[in-house]
C-alpha positions in Angstrom: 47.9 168.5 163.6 47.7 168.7 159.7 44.5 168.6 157.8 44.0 166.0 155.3 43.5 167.4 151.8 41.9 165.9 148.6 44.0 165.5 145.7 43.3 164.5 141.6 46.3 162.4 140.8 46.5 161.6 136.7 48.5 159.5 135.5 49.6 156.4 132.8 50.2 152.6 134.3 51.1 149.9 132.4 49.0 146.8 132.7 49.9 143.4 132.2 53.3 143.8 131.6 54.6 140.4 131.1 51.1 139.2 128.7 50.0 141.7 126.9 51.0 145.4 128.2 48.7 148.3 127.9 49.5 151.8 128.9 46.2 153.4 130.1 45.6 156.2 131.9 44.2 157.0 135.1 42.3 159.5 137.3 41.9 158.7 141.2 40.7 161.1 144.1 43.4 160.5 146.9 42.6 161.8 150.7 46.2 162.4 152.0 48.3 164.9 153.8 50.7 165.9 151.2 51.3 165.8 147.5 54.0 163.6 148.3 51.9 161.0 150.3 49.4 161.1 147.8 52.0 159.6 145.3 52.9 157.1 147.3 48.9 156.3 148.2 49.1 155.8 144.1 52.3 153.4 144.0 50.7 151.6 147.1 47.8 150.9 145.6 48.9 150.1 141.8 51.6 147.9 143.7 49.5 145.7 145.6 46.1 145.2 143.4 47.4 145.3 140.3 50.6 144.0 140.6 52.4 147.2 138.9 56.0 148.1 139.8 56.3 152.1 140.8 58.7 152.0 137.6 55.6 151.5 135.2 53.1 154.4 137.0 54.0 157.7 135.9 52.0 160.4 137.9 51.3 163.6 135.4 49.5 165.5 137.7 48.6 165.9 141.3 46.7 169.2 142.8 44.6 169.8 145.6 40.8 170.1 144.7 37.7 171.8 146.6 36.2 169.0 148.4 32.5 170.3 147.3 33.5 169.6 143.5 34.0 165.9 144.2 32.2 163.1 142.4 33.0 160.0 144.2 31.0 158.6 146.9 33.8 156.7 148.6 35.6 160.2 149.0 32.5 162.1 150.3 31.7 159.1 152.6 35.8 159.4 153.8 35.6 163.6 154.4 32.4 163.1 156.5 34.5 160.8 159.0 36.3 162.3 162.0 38.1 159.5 163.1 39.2 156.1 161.8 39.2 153.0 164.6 41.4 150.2 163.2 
């Protein structure tokens, strides 16, 4: 079994594309197994709160980052778990 990772994904979304569009840019923390599932925790995300197509994120950067350097409390809260009952 793999072990999940925390990644820093940066990136630029545009918001509100059919009003006013804005391109801001964004940081998010991202527990996943794989750089690649990390992107697509991004698009997933984006997709269904904001309503932004995977054609309007571009993802600059994704690495893997110590877990003890992390800020967010949702993340901590999510390391500390050792399983998930749905």
């Amino acid at each position: 079994m793999s072990e999940i990772k925390t990644f820093l994904v940066k990136g630029i979304a545009l918001f509100g594309e059919s009003h006013y569009p804005v391109r801001q840019k964004f940081v998010k923390y991202v527990r996943a197994l794989s750089e690649n599932q990390a992107k697509e925790i991004i698009y997933s995300n984006f997709g269904s709160k904001n309503k932004i197509k995977r054609k309007n994120i571009k993802i600059e950067e994704i690495k893997e980052v110590d877990p003890n350097s992390i800020n967010d409390k949702r993340i901590k809260d999510l390391m500390q778990l050792d399983h998930i009952v749905i």
